[in-house]
N, C-alpha and C positions, 0 to 999 in steps of 0.2 A: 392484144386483142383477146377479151375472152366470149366466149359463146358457151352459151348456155344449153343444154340437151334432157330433153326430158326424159324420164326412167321408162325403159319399159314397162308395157299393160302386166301386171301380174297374170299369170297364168295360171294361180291355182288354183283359180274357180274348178269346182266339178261341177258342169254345168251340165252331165249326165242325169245325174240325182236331183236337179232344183225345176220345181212345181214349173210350171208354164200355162200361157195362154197361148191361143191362139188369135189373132189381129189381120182384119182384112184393110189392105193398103186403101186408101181415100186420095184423090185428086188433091195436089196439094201435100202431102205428107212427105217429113222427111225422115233420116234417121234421129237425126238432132231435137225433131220437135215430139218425133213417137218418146224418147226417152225423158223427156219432160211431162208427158202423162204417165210416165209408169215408176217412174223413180225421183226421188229427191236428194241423193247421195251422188256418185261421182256417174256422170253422163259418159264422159267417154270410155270408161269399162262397162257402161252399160251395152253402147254403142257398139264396141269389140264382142258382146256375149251377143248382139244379135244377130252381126254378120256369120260369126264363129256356127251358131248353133244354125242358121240356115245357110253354110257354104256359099255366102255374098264374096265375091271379090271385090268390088266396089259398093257403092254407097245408091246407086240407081234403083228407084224403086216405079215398080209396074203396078196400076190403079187395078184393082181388084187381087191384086198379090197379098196370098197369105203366110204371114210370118210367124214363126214360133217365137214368142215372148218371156225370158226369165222374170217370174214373179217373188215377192221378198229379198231381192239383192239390194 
């Protein structure tokens, strides 16, 4: 049997240092489809820099919730 295991999210974003927006949540929005207007490179690191930089434990997002957005990754 073999199983396959994806690599961990690299974690060497400084993602202290990288430009940001800020993004008010919409009815409707998820994490998956916010990262698809903000980037066209790998979603799911993107996904991990937006939970990361706003301490999300899950993925549940509250309509008028504002989130801090890494810009240029």
């Amino acid at each position: 049997m073999i199983f396959f295991v994806k690599k961990p999210i690299n974690e060497q974003y400084q993602y202290q240092n990288t430009p940001t927006v800020e993004y008010k949540i919409q009815k409707g929005d998820t994490l998956w489809g916010i990262s698809h207007k903000f980037t066209n490179k790998n979603h799911q690191e993107f996904i991990y820099l937006i939970k990361k930089m706003n301490n999300l434990d899950n993925s549940l997002l509250i309509e008028d919730q504002i989130l801090i957005l890494p810009v240029n990754i």
